[in-house]
C-alpha positions as CSV (number, residue, x, y, z in Angstrom):
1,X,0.0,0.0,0.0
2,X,1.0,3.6,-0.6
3,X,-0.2,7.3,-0.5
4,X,-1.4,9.0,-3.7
5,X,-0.7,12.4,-4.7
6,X,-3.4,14.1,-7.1
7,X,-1.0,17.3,-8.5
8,X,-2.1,19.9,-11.1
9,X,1.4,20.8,-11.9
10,X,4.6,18.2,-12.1
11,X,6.8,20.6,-10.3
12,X,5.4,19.3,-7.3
13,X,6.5,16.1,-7.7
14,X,10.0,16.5,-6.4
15,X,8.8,19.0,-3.3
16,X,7.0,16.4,-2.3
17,X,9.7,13.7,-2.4
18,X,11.9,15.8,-0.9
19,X,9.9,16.1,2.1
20,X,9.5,11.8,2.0
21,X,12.9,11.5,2.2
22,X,13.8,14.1,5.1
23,X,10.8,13.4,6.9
24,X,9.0,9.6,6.0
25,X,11.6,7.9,5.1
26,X,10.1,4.7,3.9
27,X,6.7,5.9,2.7
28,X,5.6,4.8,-0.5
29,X,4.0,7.9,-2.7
30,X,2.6,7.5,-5.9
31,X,2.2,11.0,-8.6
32,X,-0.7,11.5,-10.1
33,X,-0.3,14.7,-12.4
34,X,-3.6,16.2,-13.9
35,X,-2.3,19.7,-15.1
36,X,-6.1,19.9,-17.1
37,X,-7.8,19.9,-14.4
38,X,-6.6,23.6,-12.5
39,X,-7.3,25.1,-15.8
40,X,-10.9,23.6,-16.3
41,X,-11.3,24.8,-12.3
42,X,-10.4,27.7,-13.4
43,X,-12.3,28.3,-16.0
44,X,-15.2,26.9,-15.1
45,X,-15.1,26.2,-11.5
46,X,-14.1,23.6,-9.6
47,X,-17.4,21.8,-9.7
48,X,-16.9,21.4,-13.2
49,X,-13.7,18.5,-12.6
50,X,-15.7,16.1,-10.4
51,X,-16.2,13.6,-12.1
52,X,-12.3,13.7,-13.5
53,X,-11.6,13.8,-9.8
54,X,-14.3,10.7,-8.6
55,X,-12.4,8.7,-11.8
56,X,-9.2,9.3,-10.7
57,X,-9.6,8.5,-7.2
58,X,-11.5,5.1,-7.4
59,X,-8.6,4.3,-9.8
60,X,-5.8,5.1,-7.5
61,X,-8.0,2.9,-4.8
62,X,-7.8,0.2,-7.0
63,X,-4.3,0.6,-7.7
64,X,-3.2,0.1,-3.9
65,X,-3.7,3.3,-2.8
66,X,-4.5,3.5,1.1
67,X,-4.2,7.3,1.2
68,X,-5.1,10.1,-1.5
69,X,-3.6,13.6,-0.6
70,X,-4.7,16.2,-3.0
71,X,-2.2,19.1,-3.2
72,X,-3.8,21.6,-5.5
73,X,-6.2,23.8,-2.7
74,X,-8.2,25.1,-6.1
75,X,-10.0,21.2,-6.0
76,X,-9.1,19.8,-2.9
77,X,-12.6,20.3,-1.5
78,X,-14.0,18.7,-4.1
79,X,-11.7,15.7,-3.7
80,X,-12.2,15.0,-0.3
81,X,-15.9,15.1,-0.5
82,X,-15.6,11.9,-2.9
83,X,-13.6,10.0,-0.3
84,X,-16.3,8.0,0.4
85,X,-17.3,6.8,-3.3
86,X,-13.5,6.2,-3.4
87,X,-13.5,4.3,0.0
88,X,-10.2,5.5,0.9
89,X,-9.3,8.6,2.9
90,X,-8.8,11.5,0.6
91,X,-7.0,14.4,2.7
92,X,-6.7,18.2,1.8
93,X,-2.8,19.0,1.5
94,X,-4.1,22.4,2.9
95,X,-5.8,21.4,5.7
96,X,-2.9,21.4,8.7
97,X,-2.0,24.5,7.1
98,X,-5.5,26.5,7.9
99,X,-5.5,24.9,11.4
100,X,-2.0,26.3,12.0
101,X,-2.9,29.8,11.4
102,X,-6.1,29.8,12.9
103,X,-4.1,28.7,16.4
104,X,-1.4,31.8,15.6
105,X,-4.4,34.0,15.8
106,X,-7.8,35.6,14.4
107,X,-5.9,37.7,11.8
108,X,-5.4,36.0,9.0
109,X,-4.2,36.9,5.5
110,X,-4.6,34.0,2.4
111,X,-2.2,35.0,-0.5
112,X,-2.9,33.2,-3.5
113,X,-1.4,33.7,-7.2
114,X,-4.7,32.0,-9.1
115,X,-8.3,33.4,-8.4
116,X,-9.6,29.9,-8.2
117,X,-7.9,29.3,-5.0
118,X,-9.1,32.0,-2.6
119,X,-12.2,31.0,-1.9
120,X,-11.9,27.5,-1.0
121,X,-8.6,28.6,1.1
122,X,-10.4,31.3,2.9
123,X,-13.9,28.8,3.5
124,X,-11.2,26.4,4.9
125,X,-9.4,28.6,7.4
126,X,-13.2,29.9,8.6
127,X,-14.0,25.7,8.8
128,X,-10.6,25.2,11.1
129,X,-11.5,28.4,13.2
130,X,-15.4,27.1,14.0
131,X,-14.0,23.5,14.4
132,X,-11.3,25.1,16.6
133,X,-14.2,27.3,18.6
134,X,-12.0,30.2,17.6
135,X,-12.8,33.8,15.7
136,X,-11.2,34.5,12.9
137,X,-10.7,37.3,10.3
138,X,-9.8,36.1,7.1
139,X,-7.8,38.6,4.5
140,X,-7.2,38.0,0.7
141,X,-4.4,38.7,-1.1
142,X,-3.9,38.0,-5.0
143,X,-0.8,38.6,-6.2
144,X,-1.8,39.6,-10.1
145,X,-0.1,38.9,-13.0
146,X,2.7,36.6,-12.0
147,X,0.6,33.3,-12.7
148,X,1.7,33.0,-16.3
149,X,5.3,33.2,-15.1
150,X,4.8,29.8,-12.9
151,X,3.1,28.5,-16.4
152,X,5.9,29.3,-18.0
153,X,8.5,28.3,-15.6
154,X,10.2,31.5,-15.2
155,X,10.4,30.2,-10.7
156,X,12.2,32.6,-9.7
157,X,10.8,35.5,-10.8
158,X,7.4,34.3,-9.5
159,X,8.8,33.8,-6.3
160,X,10.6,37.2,-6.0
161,X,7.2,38.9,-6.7
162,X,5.4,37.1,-4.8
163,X,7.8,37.8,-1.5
164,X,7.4,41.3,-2.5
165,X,4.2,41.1,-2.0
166,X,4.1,39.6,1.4
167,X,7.0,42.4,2.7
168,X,3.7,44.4,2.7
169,X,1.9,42.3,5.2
170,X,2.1,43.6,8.5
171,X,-1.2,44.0,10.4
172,X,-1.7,40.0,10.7
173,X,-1.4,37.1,13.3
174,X,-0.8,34.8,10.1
175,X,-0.6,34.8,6.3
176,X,-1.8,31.4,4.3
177,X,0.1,30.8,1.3
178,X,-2.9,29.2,-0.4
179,X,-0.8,27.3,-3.3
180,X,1.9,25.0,-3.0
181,X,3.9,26.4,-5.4
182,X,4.2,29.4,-3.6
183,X,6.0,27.5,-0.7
184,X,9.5,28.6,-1.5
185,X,8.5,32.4,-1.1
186,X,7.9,31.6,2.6
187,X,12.0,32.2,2.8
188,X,12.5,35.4,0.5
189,X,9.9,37.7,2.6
190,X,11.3,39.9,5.1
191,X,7.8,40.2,6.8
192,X,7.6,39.1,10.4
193,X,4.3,37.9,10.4
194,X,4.5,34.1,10.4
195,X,4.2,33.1,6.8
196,X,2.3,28.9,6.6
197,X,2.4,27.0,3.7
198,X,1.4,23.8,3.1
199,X,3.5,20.8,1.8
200,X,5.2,19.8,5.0
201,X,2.5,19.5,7.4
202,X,0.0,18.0,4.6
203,X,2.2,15.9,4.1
204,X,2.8,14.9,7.7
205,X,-1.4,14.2,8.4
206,X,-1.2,12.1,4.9
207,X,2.0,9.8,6.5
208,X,0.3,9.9,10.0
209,X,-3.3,8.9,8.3
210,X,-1.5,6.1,5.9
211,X,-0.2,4.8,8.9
212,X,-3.2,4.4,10.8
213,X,-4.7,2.9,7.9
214,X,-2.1,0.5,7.3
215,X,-2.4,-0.5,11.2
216,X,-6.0,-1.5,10.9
């Protein structure tokens, strides 16, 4: 058995390996790369991929799969509300991240690059807050323009704008980055407002939930 990555983008493939081998060592991940299915979320809304995504899912279930952990936040909602069709646990990379900042405190900023992924980031930090019993204040930031430079994988540049973007938060307890390719910007900022992204500790709930299943 192994944990399933859904990706939108390949260049998440080796972040996420990366963090296997200084972290899991030993866990088993499987790529699953679906670059079509951001831009038809995008386009048309994420509602519009479900049944790509319910496809996809049962056939990574059938394929050993005892974990799915969707990284792309623009569909993750929409993926682990078919976890029980696929009858394996489907996790939101994002999730530990939203539940982080909501404990950092009720000011929180969501930076995304994409349009598509504000809103379910920002509806996911206000679910951790009420699960939490906490309030919560939820900012967004899009960071225009700089998209097509991730597209056409011009990374540092990207990177570089988007840390000059988050220099300018100041007035927050916590700021989201609400796309995992915007990870790397965490360490060009020179804000002091704790800047959360979500790879690492999505990754962590996926080994810690693969485990459990695996135990049963």
């Amino acid at each position: 058995m192994h944990l399933a990555l859904l990706h939108t983008s390949p260049v998440h493939v080796p972040v996420f390996d990366a963090l296997r081998d200084a972290a899991h060592p030993g866990l088993a991940l499987r790529h699953i790369v679906r670059e079509e299915l951001l831009e038809r979320a995008r386009e048309h809304g994420p509602d519009s991929v479900t049944g790509d995504i319910r496809t996809l899912l049962k056939a990574a279930a059938d394929d050993g799969a005892a974990v799915v952990l969707c990284t792309c936040s623009s569909i993750g909602a929409v993926a682990q509300a078919l976890a029980a069709e696929a009858g394996v646990p489907v996790l939101r990379v994002d999730r530990p991240m939203a539940a982080l900042a909501v404990a950092e405190g009720p000011r929180v900023v969501v930076v995304a690059t994409t349009h598509s992924t504000l809103g379910p980031t920002v509806a996911l930090v206000e679910e951790e807050a009420a699960r939490a019993g906490r309030p919560v204040e939820v900012r967004t930031l899009l960071v225009e323009d700089v998209w097509e430079l991730f597209l056409a994988g011009e990374r540092e540049t990207y990177l570089d704008q988007v840390a000059a973007v988050l220099d300018t938060v100041t007035d927050a307890d916590a700021v989201v980055l609400a796309q995992a390719s915007l990870t790397d910007a965490a360490d060009r900022t020179r804000t002091t407002v704790p800047v959360l992204s979500s790879p690492g500790p999505g990754l962590a709930a996926a080994a810690a939930e693969c485990a459990r299943v695996m135990s049963v």
